[in-house]
NUKOL-739582 format. One record per atom (N, C-alpha, C): residue in one letter; x, y negated, z negated. Coordinates in steps of 0.001 Angstrom, whole numbers, padded with zeros to 6 digits, always signed. Layout:
N
aXYZ/...
This chain:
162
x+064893+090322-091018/x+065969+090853-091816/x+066435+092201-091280/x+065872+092622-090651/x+065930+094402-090311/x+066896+094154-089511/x+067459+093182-088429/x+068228+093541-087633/x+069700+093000-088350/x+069797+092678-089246/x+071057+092489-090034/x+071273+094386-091053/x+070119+094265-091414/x+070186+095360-092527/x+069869+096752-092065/x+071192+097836-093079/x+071113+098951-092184/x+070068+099532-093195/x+069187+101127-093040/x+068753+101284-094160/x+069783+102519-094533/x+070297+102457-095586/x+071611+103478-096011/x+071591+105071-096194/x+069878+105381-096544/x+068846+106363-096159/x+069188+107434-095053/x+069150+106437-094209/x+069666+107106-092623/x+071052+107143-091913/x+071476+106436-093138/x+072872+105968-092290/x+073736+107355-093489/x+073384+107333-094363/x+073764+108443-095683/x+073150+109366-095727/x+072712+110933-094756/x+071942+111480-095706/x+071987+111889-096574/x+071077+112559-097486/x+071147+112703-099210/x+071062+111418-100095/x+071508+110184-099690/x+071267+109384-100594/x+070035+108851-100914/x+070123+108512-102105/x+068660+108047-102831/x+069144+106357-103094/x+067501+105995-103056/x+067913+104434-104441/x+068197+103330-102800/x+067815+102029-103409/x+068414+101147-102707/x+069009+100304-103536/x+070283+099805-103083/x+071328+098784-103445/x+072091+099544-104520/x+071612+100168-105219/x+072527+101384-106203/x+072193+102914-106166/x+073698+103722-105775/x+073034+104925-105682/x+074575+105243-106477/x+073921+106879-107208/x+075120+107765-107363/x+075053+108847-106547/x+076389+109280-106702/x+077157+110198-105442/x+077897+110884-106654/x+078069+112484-105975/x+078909+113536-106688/x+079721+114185-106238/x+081303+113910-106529/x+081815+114435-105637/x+082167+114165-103889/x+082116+113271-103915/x+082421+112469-102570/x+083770+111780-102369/x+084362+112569-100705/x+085457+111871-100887/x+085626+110405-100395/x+086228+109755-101181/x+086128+108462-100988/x+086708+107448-099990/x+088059+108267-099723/x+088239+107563-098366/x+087544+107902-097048/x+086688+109119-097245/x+085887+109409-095969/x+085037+108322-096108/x+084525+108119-097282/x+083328+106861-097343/x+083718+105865-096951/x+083980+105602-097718/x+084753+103935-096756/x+085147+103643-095775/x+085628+104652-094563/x+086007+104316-093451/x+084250+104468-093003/x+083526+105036-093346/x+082109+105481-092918/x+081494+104274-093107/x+081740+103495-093828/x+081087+102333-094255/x+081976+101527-093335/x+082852+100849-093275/x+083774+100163-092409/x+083463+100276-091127/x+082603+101218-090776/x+082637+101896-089057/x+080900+101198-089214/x+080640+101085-090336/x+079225+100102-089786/x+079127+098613-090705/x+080174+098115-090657/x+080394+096822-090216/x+080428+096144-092045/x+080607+097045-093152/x+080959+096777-094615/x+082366+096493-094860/x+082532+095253-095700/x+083625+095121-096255/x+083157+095932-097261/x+084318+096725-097946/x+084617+097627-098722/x+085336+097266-099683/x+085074+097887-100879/x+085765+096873-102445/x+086042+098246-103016/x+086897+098717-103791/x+086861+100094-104910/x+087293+099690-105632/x+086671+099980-107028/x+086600+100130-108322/x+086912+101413-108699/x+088566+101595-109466/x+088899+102898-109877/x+088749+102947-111609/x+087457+103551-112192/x+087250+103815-113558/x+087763+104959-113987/x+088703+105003-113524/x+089692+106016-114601/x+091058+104614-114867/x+090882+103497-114542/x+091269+102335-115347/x+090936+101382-116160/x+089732+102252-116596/x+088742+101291-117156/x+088238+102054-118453/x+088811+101632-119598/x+088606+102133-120766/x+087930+101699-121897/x+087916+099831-121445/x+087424+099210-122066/x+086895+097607-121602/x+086734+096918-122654/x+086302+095756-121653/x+087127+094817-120844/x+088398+095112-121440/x+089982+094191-121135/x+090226+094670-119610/x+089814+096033-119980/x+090634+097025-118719/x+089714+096765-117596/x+088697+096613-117883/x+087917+096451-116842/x+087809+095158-116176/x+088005+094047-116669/x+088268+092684-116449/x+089280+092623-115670/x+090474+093145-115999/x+091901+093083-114675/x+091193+094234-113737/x+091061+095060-113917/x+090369+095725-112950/x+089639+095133-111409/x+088608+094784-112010/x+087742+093673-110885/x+088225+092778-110883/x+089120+091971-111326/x+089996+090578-110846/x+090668+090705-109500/x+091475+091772-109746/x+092242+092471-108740/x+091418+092922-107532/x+090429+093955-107730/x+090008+094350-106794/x+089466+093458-105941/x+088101+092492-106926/x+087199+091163-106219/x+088503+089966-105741/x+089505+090461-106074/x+090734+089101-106013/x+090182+087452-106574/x+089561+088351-107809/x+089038+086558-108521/x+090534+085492-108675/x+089961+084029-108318/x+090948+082995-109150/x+091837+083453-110144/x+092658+082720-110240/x+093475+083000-110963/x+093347+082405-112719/x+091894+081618-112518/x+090978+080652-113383/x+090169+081825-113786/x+089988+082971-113339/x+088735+083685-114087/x+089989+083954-115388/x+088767+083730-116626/x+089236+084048-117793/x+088804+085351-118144/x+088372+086051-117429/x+088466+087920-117996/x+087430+087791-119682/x+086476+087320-119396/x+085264+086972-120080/x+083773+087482-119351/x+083089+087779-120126/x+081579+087746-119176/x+081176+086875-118943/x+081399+085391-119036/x+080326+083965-119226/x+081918+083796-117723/x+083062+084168-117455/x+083807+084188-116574/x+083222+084856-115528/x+083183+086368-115729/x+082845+087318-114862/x+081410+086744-114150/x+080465+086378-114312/x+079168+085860-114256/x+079524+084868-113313/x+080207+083758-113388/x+080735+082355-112384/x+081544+083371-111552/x+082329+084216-112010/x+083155+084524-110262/x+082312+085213-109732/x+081373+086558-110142/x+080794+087457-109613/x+079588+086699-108431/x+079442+085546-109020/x+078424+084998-108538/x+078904+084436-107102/x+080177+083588-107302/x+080479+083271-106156/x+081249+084244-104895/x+081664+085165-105630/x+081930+086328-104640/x+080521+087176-103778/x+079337+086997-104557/x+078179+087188-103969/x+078131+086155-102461/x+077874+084666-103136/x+077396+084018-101627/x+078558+083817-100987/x+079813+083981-101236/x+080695+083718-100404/x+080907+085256-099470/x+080507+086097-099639/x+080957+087812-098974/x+080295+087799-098082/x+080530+088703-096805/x+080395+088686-095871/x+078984+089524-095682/x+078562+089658-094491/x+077071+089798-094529/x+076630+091354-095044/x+077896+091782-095008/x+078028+093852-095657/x+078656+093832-096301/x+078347+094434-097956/x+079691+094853-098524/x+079090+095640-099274/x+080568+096979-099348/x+080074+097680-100170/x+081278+098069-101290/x+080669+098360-102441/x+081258+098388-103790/x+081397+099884-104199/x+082452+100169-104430/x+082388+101526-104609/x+083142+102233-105797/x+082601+102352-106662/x+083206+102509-108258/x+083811+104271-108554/x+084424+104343-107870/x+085076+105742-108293/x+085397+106378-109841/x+085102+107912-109796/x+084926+107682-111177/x+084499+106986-112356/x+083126+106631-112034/x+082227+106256-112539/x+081614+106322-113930/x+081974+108215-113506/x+081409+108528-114988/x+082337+108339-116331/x+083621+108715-115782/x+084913+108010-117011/x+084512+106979-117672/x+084649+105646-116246/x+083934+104481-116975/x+083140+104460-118013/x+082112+105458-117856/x+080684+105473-118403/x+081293+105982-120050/x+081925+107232-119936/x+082524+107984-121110/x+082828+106690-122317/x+084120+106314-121257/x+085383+105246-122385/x+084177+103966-123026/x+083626+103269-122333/x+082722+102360-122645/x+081596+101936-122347/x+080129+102697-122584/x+079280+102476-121509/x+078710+101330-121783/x+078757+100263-122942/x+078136+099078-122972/x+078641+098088-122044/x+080349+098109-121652/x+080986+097385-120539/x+080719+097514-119104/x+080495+098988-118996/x+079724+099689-117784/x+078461+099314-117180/x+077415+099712-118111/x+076106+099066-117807/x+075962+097819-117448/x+076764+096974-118709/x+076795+095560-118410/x+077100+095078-116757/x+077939+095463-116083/x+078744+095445-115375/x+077938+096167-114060/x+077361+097299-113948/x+076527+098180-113085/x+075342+096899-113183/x+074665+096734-114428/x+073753+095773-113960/x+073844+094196-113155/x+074806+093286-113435/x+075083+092455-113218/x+075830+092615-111518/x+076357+093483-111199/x+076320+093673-109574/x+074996+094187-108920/x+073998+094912-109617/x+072634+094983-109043/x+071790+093913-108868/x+072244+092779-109677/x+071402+091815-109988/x+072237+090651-108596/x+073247+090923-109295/x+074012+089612-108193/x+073528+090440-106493/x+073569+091527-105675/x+073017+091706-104826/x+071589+091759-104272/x+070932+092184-105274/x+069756+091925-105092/x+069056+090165-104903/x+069921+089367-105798/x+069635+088191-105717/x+070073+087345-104395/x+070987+088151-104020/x+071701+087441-102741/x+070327+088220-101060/x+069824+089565-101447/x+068712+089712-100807/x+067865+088680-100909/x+067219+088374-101809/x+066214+087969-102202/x+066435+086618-101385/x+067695+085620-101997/x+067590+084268-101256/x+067997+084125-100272/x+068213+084892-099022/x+067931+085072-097483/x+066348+085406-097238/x+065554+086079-097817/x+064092+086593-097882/x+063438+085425-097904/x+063847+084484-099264/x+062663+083558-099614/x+062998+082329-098733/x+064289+082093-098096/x+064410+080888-097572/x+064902+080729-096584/x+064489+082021-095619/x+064571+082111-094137/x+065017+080512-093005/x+064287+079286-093608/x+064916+077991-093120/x+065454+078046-092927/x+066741+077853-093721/x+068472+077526-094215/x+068845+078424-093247/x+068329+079371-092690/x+069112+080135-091626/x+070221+080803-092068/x+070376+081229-093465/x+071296+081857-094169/x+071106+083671-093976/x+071996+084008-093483/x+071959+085508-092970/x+072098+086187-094628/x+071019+087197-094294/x+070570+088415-095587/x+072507+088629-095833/x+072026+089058-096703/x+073553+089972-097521/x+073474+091065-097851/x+073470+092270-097356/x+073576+093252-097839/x+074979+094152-098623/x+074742+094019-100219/x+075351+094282-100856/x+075187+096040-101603/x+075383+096725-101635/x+075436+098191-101507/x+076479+098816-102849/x+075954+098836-103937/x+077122+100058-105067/x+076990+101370-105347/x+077981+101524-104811/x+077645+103406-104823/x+079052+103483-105980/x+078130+104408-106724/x+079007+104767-108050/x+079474+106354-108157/x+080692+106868-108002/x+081057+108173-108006/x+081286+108846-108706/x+081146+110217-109267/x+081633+110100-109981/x+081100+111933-110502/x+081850+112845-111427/x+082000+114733-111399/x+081100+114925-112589/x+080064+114363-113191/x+079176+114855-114501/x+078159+114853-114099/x+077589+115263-114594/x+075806+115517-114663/x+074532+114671-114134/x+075039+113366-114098/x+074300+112273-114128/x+074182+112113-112065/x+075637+112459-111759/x+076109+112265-110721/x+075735+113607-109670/x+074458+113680-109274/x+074212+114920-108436/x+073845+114871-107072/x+073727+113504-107113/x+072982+112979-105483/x+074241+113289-104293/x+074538+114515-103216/x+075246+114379-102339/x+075116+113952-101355/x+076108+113259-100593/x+076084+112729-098927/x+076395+113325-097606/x+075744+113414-096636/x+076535+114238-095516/x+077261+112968-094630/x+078210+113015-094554/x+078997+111812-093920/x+078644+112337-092427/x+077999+111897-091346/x+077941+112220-090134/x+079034+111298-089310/x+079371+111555-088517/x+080185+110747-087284/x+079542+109536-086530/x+080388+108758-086098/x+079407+107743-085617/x+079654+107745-084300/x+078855+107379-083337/x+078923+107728-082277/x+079698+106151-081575/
């Protein structure tokens, strides 16, 4: 698996956490091209549109470009999220700007939502791990959540890539 997977540790310094980290204050298009330059499709999530659970549903429709069949439901969100997992490419990273807004306007939609992309990546680790056979390449799925309050103190030094 190591030669698919970067460790984000080294590739980020300052960051903590694997598969979910927060960031404070980070600019975001530096990130993403930083991420892009090592081989991540890149997704953003802007939660200063996200106020509630409605808002957040067109939100990630748009961004994940779900069907036009997702019904903007969680028992919805759950079937697309899922298939946007094994269908994504072998890097991706998720990047929820303004985070903490999110968190403010609704944090039961938030959490919900923070957990269920930890879970859907981690699970997509996991079944490259356990079933090495299938010859199915790891997925490394990556959410970095941004975002100017308290919670949010972990900084990054964006280095250059050579």
């Amino acid at each position: 698996m190591s030669e698919y997977w970067l460790d984000m540790r080294k590739e980020l310094p300052g960051l903590q956490g694997q598969i979910l980290h927060t960031i404070w204050k980070t600019d975001v298009n530096a990130l993403a091209r930083h991420l892009e330059q090592m081989d991540f499709k890149v997704y953003v999530i802007d939660g200063s549109k996200i106020v509630n659970e409605a808002s957040f549903f067109a939100e990630v429709a748009q961004v994940f470009e779900f069907p036009a069949y997702f019904g903007h439901g969680w028992a919805s969100w759950d079937d697309c999220l899922g298939d946007f997992g094994s269908l994504a490419p072998h890097r991706v990273a998720i990047i929820w700007i303004h985070a903490d807004q999110s968190f403010a306007e609704d944090a039961c939609t938030f959490l919900q939502a923070v957990i269920d992309i930890y879970n859907m990546a981690f699970g997509e680790q996991l079944q490259a791990t356990r079933h090495p056979e299938e010859g199915k390449q790891p997925k490394q799925i990556e959410l970095f959540l941004l975002g100017e309050s308290q919670g949010f103190h972990n900084t990054i030094e964006l280095k250059s890539l050579k």
